[in-house]
Residue frames as qw, qx, qy, qz and C-alpha x, y, z in Angstrom:
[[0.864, 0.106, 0.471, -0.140, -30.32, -6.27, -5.29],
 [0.650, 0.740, 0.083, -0.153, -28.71, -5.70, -8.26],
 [0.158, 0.714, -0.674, 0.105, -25.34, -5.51, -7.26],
 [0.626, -0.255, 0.723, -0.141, -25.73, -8.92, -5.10],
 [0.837, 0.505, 0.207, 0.037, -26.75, -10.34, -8.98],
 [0.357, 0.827, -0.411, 0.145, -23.09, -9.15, -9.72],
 [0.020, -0.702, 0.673, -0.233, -21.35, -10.70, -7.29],
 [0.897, -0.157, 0.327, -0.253, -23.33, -13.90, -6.61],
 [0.921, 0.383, -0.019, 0.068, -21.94, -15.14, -10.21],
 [0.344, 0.713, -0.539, 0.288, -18.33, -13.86, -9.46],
 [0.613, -0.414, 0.619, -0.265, -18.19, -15.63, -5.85],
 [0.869, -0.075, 0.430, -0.232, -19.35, -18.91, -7.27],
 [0.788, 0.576, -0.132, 0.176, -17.60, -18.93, -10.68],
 [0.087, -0.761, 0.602, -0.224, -14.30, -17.52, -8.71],
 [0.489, -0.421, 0.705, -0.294, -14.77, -20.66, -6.54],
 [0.933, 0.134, 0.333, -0.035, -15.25, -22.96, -8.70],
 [0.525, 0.765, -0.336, 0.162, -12.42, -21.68, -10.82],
 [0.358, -0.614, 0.648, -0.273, -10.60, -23.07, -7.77],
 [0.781, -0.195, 0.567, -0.175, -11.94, -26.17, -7.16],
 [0.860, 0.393, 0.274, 0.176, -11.34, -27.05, -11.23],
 [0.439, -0.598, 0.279, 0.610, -8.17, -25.13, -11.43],
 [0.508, 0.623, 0.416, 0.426, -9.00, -22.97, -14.12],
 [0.478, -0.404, -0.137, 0.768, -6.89, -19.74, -13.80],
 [0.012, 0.164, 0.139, 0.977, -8.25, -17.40, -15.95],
 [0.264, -0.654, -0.597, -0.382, -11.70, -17.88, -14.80],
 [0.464, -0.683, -0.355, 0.438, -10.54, -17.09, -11.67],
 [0.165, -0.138, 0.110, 0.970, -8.67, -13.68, -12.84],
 [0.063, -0.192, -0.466, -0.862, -11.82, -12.88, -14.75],
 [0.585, -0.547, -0.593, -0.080, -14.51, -13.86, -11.63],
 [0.544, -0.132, -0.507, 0.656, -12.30, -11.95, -8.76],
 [0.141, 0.157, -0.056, 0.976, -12.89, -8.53, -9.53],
 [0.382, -0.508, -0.605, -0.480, -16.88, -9.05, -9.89],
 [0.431, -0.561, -0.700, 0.097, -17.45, -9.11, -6.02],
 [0.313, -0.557, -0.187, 0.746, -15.75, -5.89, -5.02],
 [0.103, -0.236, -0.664, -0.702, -16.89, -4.63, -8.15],
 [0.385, -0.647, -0.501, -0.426, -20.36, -5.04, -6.72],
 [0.516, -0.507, -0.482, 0.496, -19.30, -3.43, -3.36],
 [0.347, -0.201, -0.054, 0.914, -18.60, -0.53, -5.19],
 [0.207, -0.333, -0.503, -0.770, -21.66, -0.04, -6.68],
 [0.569, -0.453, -0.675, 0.124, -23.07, -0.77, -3.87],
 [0.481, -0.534, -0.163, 0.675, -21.55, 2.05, -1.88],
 [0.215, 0.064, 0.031, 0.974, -22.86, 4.45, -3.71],
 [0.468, -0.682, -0.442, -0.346, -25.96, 4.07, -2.40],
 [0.430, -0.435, -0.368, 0.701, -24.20, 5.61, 1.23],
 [0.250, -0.878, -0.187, 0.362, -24.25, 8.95, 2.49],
 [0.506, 0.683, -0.191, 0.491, -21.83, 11.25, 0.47],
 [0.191, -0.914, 0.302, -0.190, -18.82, 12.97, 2.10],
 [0.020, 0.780, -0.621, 0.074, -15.34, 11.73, 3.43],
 [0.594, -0.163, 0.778, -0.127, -15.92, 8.13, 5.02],
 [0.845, 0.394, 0.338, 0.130, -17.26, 6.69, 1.37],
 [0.396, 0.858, -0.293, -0.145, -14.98, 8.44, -0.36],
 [0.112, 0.579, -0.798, 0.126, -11.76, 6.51, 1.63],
 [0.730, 0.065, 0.661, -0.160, -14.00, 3.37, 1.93],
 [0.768, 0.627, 0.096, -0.085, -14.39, 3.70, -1.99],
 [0.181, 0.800, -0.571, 0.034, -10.56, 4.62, -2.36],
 [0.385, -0.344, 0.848, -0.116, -9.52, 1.14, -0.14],
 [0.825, 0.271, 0.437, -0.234, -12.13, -0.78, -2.02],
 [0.547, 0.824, -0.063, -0.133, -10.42, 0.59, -5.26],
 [0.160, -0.693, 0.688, -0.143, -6.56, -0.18, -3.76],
 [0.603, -0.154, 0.756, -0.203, -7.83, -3.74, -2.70],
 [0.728, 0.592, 0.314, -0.145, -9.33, -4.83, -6.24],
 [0.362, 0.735, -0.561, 0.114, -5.42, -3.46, -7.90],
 [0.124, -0.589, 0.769, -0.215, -4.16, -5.91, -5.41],
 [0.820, 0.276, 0.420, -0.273, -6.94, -8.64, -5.83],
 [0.891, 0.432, 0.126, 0.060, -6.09, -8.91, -9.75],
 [0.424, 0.743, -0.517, -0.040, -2.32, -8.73, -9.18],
 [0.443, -0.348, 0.799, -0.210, -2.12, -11.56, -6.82],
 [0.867, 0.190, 0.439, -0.139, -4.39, -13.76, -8.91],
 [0.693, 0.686, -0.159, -0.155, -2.48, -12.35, -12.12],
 [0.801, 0.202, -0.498, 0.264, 1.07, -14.22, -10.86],
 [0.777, -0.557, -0.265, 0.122, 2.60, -15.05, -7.87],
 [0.588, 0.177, 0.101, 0.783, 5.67, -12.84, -8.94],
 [0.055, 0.628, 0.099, 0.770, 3.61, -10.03, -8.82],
 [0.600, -0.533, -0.577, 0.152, 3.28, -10.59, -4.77],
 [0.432, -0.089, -0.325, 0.836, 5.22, -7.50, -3.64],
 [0.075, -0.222, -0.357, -0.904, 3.34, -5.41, -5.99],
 [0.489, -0.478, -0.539, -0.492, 0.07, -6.47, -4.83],
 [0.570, -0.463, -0.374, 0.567, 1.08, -6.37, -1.09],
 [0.148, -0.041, -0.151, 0.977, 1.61, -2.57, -1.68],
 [0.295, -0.402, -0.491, -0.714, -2.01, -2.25, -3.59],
 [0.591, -0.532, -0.590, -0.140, -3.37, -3.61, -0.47],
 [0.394, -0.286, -0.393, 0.780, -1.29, -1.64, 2.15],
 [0.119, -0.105, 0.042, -0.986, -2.57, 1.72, 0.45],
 [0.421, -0.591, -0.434, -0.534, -6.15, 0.09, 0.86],
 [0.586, -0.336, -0.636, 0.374, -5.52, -0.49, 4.25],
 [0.105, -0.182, -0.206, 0.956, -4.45, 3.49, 4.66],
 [0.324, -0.337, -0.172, -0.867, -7.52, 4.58, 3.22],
 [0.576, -0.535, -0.599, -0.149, -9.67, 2.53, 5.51],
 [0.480, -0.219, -0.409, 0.745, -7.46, 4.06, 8.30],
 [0.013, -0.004, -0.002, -1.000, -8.30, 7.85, 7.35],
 [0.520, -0.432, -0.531, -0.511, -11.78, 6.57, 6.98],
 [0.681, -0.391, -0.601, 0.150, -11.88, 5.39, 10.77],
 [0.461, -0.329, -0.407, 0.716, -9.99, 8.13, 12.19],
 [0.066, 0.050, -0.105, 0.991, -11.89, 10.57, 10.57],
 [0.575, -0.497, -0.552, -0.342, -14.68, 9.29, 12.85],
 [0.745, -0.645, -0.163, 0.046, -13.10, 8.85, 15.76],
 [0.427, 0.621, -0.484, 0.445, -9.35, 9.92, 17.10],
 [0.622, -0.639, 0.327, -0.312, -10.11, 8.72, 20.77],
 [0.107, -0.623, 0.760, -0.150, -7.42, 6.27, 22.27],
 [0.886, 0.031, -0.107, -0.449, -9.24, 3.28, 23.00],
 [0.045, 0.591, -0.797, -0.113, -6.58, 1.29, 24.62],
 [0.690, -0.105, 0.664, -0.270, -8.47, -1.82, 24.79],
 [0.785, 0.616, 0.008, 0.063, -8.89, -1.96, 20.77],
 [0.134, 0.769, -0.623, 0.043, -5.00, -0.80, 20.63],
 [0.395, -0.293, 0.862, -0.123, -3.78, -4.00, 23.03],
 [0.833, 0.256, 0.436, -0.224, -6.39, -5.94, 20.89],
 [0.592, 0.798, -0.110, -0.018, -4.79, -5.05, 17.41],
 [0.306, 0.676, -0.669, 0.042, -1.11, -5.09, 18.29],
 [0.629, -0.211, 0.738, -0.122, -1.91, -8.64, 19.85],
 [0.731, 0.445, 0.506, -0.109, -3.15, -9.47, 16.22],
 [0.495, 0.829, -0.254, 0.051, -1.12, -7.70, 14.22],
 [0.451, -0.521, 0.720, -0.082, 2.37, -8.90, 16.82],
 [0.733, -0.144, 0.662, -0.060, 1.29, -12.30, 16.20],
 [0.702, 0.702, 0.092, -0.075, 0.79, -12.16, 12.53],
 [0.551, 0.760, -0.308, 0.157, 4.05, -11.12, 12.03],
 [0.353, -0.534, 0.765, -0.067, 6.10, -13.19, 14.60],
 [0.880, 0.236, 0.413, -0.008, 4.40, -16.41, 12.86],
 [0.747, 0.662, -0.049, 0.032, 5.73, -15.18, 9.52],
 [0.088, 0.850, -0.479, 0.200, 9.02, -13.64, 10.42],
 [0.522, -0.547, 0.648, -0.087, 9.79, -16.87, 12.59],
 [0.851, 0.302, 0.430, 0.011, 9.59, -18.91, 9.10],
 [0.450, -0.205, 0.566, 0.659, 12.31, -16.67, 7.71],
 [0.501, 0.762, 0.336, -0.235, 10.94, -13.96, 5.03],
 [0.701, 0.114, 0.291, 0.641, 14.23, -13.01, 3.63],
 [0.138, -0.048, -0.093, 0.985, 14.09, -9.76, 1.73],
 [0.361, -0.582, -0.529, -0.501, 10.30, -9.53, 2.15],
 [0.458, -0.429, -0.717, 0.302, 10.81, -8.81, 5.94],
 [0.053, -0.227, -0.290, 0.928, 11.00, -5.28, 6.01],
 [0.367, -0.125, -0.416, -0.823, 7.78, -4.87, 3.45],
 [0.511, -0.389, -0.752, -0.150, 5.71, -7.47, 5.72],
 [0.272, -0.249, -0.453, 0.812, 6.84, -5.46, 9.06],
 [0.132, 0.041, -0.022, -0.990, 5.05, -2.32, 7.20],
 [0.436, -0.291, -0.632, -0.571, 2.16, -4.20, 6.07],
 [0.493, -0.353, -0.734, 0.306, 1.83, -5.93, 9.45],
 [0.150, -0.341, -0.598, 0.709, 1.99, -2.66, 11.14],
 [0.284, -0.152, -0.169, -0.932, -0.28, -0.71, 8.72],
 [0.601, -0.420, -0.645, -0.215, -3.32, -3.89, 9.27],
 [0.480, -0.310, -0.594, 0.567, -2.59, -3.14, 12.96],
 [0.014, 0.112, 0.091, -0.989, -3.00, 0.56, 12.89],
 [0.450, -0.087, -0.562, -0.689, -6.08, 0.16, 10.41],
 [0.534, -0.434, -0.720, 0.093, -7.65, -3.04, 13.04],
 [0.180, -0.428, -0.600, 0.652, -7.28, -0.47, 16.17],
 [0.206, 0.149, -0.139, -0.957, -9.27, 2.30, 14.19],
 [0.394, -0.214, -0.731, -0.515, -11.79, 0.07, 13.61],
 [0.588, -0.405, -0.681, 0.163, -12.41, -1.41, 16.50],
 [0.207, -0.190, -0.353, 0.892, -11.79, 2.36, 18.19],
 [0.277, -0.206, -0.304, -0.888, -15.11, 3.32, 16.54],
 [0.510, -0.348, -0.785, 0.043, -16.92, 0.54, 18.92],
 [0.434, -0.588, -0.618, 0.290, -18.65, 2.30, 21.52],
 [0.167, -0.105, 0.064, 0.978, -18.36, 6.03, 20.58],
 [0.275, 0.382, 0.628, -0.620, -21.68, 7.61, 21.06],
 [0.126, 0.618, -0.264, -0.730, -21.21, 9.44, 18.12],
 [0.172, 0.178, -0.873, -0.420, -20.93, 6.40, 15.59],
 [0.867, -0.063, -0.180, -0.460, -23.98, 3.92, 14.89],
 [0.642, -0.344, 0.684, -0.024, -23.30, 0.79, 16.80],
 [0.817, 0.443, 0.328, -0.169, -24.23, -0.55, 13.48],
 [0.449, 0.867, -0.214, 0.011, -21.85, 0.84, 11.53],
 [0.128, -0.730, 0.652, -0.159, -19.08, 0.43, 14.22],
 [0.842, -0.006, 0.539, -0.024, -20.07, -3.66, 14.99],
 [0.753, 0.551, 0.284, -0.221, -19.57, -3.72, 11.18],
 [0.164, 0.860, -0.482, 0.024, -16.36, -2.17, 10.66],
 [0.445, -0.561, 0.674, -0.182, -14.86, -3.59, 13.55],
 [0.898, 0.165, 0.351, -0.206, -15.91, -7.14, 11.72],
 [0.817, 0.563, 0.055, 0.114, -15.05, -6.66, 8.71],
 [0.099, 0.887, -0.432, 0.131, -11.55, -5.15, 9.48],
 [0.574, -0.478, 0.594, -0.298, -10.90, -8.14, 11.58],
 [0.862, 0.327, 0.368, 0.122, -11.81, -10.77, 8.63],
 [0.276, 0.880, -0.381, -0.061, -9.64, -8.49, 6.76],
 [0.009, -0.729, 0.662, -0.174, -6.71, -9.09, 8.76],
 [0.821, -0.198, 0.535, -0.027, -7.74, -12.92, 9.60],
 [0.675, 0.716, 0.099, -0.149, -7.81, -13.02, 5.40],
 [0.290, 0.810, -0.494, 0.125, -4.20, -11.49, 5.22],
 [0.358, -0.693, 0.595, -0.194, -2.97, -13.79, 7.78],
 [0.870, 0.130, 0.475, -0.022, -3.76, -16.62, 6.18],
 [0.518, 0.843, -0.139, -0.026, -2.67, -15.60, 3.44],
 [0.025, 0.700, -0.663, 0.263, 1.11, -15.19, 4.94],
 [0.748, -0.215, 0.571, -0.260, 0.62, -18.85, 6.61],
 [0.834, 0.126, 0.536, -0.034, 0.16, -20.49, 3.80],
 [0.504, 0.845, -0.128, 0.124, 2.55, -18.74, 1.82],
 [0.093, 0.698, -0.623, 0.340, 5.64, -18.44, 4.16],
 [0.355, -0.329, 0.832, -0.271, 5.19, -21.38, 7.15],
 [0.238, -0.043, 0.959, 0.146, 2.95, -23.97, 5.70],
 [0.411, 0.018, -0.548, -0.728, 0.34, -24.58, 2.85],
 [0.343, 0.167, 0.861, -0.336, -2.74, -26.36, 4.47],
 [0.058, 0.311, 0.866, 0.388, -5.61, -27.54, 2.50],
 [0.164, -0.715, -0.672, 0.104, -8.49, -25.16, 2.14],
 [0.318, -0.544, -0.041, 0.775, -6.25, -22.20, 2.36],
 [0.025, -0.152, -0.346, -0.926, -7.45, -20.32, -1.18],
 [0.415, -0.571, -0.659, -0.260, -11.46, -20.96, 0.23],
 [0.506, -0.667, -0.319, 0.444, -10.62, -19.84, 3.56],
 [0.518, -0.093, 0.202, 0.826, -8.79, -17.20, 2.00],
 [0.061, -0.316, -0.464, -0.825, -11.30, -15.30, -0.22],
 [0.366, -0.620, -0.648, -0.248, -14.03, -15.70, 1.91],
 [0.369, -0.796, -0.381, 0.292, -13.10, -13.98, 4.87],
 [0.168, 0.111, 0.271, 0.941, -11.45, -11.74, 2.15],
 [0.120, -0.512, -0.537, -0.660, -15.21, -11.06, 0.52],
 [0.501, -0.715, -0.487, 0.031, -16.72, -10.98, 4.22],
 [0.318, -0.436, -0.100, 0.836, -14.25, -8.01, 5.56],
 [0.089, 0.047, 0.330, 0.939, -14.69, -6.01, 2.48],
 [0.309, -0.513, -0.469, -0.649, -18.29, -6.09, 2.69],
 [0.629, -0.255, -0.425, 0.599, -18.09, -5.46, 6.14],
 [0.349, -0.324, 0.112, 0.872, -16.19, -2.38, 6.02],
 [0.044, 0.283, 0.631, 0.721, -18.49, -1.92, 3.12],
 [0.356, -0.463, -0.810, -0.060, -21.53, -1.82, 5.24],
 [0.392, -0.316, -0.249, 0.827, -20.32, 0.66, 7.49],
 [0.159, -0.142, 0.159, 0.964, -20.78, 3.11, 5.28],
 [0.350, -0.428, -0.393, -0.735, -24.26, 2.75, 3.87],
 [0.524, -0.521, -0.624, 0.253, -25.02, 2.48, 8.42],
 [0.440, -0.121, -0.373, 0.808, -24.02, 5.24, 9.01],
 [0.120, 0.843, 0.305, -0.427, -26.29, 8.39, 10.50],
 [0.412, 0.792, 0.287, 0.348, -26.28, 11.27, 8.34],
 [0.127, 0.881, -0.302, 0.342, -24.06, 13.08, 10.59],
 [0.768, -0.345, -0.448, 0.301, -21.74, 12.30, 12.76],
 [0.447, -0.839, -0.008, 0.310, -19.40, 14.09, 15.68],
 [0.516, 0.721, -0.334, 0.319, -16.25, 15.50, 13.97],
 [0.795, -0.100, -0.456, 0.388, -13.48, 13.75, 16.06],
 [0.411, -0.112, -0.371, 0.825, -11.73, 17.28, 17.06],
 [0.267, -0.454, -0.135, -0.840, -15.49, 19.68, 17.15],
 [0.159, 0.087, -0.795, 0.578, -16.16, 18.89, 20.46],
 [0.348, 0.445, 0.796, -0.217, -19.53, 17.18, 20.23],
 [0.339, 0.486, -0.155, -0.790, -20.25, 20.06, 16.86],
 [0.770, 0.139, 0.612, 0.115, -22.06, 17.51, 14.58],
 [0.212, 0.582, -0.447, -0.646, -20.85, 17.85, 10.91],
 [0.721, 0.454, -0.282, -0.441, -22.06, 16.66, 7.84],
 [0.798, -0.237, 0.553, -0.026, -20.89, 12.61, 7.05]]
């Protein structure tokens, strides 16, 4: 409860720092919710999956206050967020390492499209750094969604991921929409939110999760979480 008293006042001050275009409130309101995700997450299990849920949370929050701090710093903060993306990855796969082609075909349909939208608006020299980004969110979305229906995982946990990875990547895509092909109204609101709703998500996961799970390559040997 305590952390949700952290982040209510950063959500709503953030968003109103929008709606009255006041830019430092917003720099000084952003961090507050993922902030309280991390405190939050340390009420989980201990052992590898919070660690590289806490590491992406930590990656995403560097890239949170360099996008808000200028619009110059956009490469920079695109990387902060690629390396969260890898830790969520190492988090997912070191649940699961099965194939799952139905999450695969799902992910590189969502991750594909993402980046044909942008790339067909012309990125200039941002196209090879969006390609990587595009395919890391892709790699990261089929690990998520490859934890669905493994015996091994809480459905909880996995529904939860699999969510929040997905708002993740809706989050980023907007993002790239209304940055590279066209600015629609609504697009910083629509933006954060299904920012705040992946991350806590993904966040969730972790305090769902059994105390053990299967170790991906100990053929069914449970190990510690």
């Amino acid at each position: 409860m305590r952390w949700f008293a952290l982040a209510l006042p950063g959500t709503l001050a953030f968003l109103y720092g929008i709606y009255a275009q006041m830019p430092l409130l917003c720099l000084l309101a952003k961090p507050l919710p993922v902030l309280a995700l991390l405190g939050w997450l340390s009420g989980a299990e201990t052992g590898p999956y919070r660690r590289w849920i806490a590491v992406g949370l930590v990656f995403s929050l560097l890239g949170d206050m360099l996008l808000q701090w200028s619009p110059q710093m956009f490469v920079f903060g695109l990387g902060a967020f690629l390396l969260g993306h890898l830790a969520y990855l190492v988090a997912y796969l070191g649940d699961s390492r099965r194939l799952a082609p139905k999450a695969l075909v799902f992910a590189l349909l969502a991750g594909g499209s993402m980046f044909a939208t942008l790339a067909s608006a012309g990125l200039g020299d941002l196209l090879i750094p969006v390609a990587l980004y595009a395919l890391t969110i892709t790699a990261m979305l089929w690990r998520a969604w490859a934890r669905v229906g493994a015996v091994h995982i809480s459905r909880q946990s996995a529904w939860l991921a699999a969510t929040g990875a997905a708002l993740f990547v809706l989050s980023d895509s907007l993002i790239g929409i209304n940055r590279f092909v066209t600015p629609f109204a609504g697009a910083h609101y629509a933006i954060i939110l299904t920012y705040w709703l992946g991350q806590w998500g993904i966040t969730a996961s972790a305090l769902h999760r059994p105390a053990t799970v299967e170790s991906p390559g100990a053929g069914g040997v449970p190990v510690a979480g």
